[in-house]
N, C-alpha and C positions, 0 to 999 in steps of 0.2 A: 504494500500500500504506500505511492506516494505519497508526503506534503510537501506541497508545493513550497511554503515557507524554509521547510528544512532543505530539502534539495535544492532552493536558492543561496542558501548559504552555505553548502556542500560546494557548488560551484567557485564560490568566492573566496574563499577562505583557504591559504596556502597551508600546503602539507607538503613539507620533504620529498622526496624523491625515494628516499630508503626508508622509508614510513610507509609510504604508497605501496613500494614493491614488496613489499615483510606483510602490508594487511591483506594483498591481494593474495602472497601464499597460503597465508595461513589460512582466509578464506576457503580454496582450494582445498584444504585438509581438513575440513568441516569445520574449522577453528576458530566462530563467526564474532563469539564474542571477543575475543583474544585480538581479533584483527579489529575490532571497535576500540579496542583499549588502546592498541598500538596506535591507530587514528587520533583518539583526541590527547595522548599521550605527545604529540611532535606537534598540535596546533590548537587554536583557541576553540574547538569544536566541540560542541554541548554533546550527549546521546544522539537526540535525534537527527541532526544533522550528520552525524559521522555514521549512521546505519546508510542514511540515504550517498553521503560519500563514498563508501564500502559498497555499495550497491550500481554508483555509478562505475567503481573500480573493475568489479566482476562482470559490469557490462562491456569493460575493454576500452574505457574514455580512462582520461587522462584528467587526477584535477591538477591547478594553479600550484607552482612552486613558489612562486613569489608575489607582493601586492601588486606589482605592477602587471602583471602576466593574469592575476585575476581581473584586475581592471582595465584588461586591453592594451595595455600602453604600450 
């Protein structure tokens, strides 16, 4: 189930690079909370936002490494 509120913020909101890649394995390994923790463990990301992060992950997109890179610039 999307929220749109948290999935906008999943967008925005920078995560690491080796955060992204560690929540997606772990994902992978059924590991779903563990890769949520890893998530908001490397950025400012609440629960719900970092499930719908985690979820954009395993859909194969890529989020923002940096503020500028989530804001376009």
């Amino acid at each position: 189930m999307t929220n749109t509120k948290a999935r906008t913020a999943a967008m925005i909101t920078p995560v690491g690079q080796e955060a992204q890649d560690e929540a997606r394995e772990l994902a992978r390994d059924g590991r779903v909370g563990k890769a949520v923790r890893r998530l908001r463990k490397d950025s400012w990301l609440k629960r719900g936002p970092a499930r719908e992060a985690l979820e954009l992950l395993v859909e194969g997109q890529a989020l923002p490494t940096s503020s500028g890179q989530a804001l376009g610039s």
